[in-house]
C-alpha positions in Angstrom: 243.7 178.4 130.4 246.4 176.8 128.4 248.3 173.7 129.2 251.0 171.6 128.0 251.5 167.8 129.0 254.6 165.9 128.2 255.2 162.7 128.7 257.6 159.8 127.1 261.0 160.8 128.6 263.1 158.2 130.5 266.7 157.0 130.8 268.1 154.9 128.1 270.7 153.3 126.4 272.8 155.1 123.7 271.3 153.4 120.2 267.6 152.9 122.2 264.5 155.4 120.6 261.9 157.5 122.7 258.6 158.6 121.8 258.0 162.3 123.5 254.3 163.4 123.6 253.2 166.5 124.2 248.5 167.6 124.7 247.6 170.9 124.7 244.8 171.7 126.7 242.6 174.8 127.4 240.6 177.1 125.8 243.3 178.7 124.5 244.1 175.7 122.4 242.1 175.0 119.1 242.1 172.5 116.6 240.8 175.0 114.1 244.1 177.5 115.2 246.0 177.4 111.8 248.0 179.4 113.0 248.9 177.1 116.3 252.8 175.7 115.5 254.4 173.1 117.6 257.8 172.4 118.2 260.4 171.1 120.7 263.8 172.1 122.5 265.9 170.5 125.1 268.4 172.1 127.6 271.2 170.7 129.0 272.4 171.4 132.5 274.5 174.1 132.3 273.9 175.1 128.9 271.6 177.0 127.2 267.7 176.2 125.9 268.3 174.6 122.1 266.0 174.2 119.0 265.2 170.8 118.4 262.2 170.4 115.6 259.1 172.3 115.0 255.9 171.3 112.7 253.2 173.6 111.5 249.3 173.2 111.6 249.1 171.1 108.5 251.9 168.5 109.8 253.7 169.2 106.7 256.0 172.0 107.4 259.0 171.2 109.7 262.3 172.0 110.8 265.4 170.2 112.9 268.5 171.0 114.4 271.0 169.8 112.4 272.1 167.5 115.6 269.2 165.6 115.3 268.4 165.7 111.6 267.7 161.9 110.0 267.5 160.8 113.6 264.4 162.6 115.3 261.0 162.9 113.5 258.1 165.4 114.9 254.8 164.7 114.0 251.5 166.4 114.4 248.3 163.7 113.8 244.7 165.0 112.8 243.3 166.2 115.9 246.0 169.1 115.8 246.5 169.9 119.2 249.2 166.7 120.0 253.1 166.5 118.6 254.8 163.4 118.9 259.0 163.5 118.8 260.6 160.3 117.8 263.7 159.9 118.5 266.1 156.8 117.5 269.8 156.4 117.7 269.9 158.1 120.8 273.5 159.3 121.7 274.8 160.6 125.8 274.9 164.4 124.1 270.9 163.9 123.7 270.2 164.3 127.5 268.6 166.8 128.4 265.0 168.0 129.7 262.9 168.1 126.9 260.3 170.9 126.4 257.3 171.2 124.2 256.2 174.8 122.5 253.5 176.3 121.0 253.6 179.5 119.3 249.5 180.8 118.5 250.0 184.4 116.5 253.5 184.9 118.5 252.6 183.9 122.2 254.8 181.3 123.3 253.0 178.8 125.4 255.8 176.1 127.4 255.4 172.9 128.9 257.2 171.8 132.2 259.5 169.7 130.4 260.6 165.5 130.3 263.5 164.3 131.6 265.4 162.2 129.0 268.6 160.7 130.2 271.1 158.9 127.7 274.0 156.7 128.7 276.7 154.7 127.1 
């Protein structure tokens, strides 16, 4: 099985941070995967599903949007099969439900999303 939990979403202020979280689970999931990246994207009602930050296996290796670049910060700790998304500076355009990805030798594997709410 494979599963993804988020958690960390909430409604805020514009100018407030959130920490997203994101576990996955199963046997799918290992910590040895090198090949296991994680990443986020957010969709807006009524638009489309958007990009927001990816990092490799190593935690070295990431990527933004360029709407959230200096402002959010993805992280992958030791144990490999966690990514944190930071976000600060929070602005109304930032709501959205958030959804954590994992891509294991081109599967995608999704979440079920967190709601984060902004307002001014």
């Amino acid at each position: 099985q494979a599963q993804l939990g988020e958690s960390g979403g909430g409604s805020v202020q514009a100018g407030d941070s959130l920490r997203l979280s994101c576990v996955a689970s199963g046997r799918t999931f290992s910590t040895f995967d090198y090949d296991m990246d994680m990443g986020w994207y957010r969709q807006a009602p009524g638009k489309e599903r958007e990009f927001v930050a990816r990092i490799d296996w190593s935690g070295v290796n990431t990527s933004y949007a360029e709407a959230v670049k200096g402002r959010f910060t993805i992280t992958r700790p030791n144990t490999k099969l966690t990514t944190y998304l930071r976000m600060n500076n929070l602005t109304p355009e930032d709501t959205a439900m958030y959804y954590c990805k994992v891509q294991i030798r081109g599967v995608n594997y999704w979440g079920q999303g967190t709601q984060v709410t902004v307002s001014s």
